[in-house]
N, C-alpha and C positions, 0 to 999 in steps of 0.2 A: 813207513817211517823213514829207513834210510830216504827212498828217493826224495823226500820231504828234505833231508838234512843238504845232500846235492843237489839240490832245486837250491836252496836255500843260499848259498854260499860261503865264504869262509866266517862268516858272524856268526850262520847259525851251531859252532861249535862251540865259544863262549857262552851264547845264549843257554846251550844244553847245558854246558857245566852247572851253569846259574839255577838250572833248575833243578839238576840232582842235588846240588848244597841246599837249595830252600825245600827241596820235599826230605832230604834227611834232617835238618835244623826243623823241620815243623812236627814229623813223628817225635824226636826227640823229646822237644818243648810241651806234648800233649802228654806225654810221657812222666814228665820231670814237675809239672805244673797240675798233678790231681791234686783238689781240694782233701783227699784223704789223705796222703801223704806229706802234704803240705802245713796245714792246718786240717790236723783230726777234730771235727766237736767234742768228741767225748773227754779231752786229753785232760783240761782245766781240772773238771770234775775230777779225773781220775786223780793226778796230783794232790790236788785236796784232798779227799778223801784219807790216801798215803799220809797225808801232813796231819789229818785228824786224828788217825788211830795210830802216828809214828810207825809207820812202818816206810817210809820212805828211805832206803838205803843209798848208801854212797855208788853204790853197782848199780843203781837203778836210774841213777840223776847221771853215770858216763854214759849209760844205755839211750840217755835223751841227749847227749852231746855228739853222738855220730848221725843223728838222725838230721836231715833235710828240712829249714825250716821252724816251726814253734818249739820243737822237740830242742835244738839247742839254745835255743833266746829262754825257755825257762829252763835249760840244764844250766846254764851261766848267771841268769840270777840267784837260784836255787842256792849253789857252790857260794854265792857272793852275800846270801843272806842274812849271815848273822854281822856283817862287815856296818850294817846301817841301810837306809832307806835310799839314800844319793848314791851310795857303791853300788849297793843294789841295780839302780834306775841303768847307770855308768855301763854299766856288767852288760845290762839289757842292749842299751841301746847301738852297743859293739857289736851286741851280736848280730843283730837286726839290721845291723849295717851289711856283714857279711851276708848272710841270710840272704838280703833284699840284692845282694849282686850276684849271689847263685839264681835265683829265678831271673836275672835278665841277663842271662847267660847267651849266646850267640843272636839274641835281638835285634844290636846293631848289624849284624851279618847281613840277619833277614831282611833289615831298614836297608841296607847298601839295595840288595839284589834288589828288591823291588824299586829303587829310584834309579838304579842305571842299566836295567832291566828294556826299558824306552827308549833309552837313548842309545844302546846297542843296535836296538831293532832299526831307528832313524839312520844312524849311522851307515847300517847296510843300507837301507832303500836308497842314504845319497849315494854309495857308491854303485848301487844297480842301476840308478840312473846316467850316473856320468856312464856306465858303458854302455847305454842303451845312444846315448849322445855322441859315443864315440863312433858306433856302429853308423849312425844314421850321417857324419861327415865323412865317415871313411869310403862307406857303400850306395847311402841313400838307402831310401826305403823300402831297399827290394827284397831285402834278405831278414827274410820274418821269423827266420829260424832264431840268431842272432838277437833280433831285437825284443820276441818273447822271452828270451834267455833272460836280460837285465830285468824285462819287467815285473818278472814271475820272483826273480831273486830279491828285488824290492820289492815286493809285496809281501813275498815267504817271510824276511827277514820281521816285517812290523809287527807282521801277525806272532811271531815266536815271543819277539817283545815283548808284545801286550798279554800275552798266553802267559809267561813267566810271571811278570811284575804285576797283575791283577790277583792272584793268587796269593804273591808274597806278600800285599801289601791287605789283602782283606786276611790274614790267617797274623800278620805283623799288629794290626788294630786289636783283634781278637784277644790276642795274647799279651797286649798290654792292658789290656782293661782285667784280665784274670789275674795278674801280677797284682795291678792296682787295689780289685778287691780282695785279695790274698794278707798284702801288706798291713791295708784296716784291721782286718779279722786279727792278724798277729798283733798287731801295736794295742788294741784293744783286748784280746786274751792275757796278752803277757803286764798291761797296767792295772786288771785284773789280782794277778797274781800277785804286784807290786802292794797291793794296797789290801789284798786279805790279808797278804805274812806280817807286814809292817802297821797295818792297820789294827790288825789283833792286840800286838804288840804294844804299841802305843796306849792302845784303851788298857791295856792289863796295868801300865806303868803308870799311867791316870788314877787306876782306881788304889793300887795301893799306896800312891801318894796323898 
């Protein structure tokens, strides 16, 4: 591996960086991004439930406001629910906004490394070339030592490149489509919840009108 890095020349030091940031941004995100902790199924249910037999505490709805995800989009309706059906939505949609910008938490990081991840790697090979060009006006092509030097550096350099930014950019797709379906499941549980509290409500004030 080192002689890999001194083969490679001064790019492949950036390139490394780029790749410890995208393999910690990716542990992370695999991390940060379980459908359990994210969006639990059971959660809706469980709330209800609470809301059926009132046992639903005020301790119990901060307990779902540090939580990552569904857990605060219905601690913030919850707290907002007796305010009306539009406060209610209001409450939700705030939160859901934050919510939706913790899951695409260092994305664009991963988006960078992988789109200048190529262009690092090109970058080297132009300059292992110009010294391969250099060599070969200075000396001619006698001195092979020299000219595998650039070429080996240009080829090292594209290969790290492509090594880095393939990686970031297949685990960067990955991980927006998990966001993506993440998002639906919340926008959908938490309209959910909008429309049993409020929907209850409504029909109860229907019937005794």
């Amino acid at each position: 591996m080192l002689d890999f890095i001194k083969s490679g020349g001064f790019f492949v030091w950036p390139l490394l960086l780029c790749s410890i940031v995208a393999m910690a941004i990716i542990l992370e995100r695999f991390w940060a991004l379980r459908r359990n902790k994210v969006a639990p199924k059971n959660l809706l249910s469980e709330i209800l439930g609470l809301l059926r037999e009132d046992r639903l505490t005020v301790e119990k709805i901060r307990n779902l406001q540090t939580e990552v995800g569904l857990g605060s989009i219905f601690a913030a309706g919850l707290l907002n629910s007796k305010h009306g059906r539009n406060i209610m939505k209001e409450s939700v949609q705030e939160a859901a906004s934050h919510a939706i910008h913790e899951l695409e938490k260092f994305m664009n990081t991963l988006g960078t490394i992988a789109a200048i991840s190529p262009l690092l790697g090109l970058l080297g090979t132009v300059v292992g070339m110009i010294k391969v060009f250099s060599v070969l006006m200075a000396e001619g092509a006698g001195n092979t030592a020299l000219l595998a030097g650039g070429i080996s550096e240009a080829l090292l350099t594209t290969a790290a490149g492509l090594g880095v930014a393939i990686p970031a950019l297949i685990f960067h797709r990955f991980f927006s489509r998990r966001i993506d379906e993440l998002v639906v499941t919340m926008e959908q549980q938490a309209t959910k919840l909008v429309e049993v509290i409020h929907g209850d409500r409504d029909a109860n004030m229907g019937a005794k009108h």
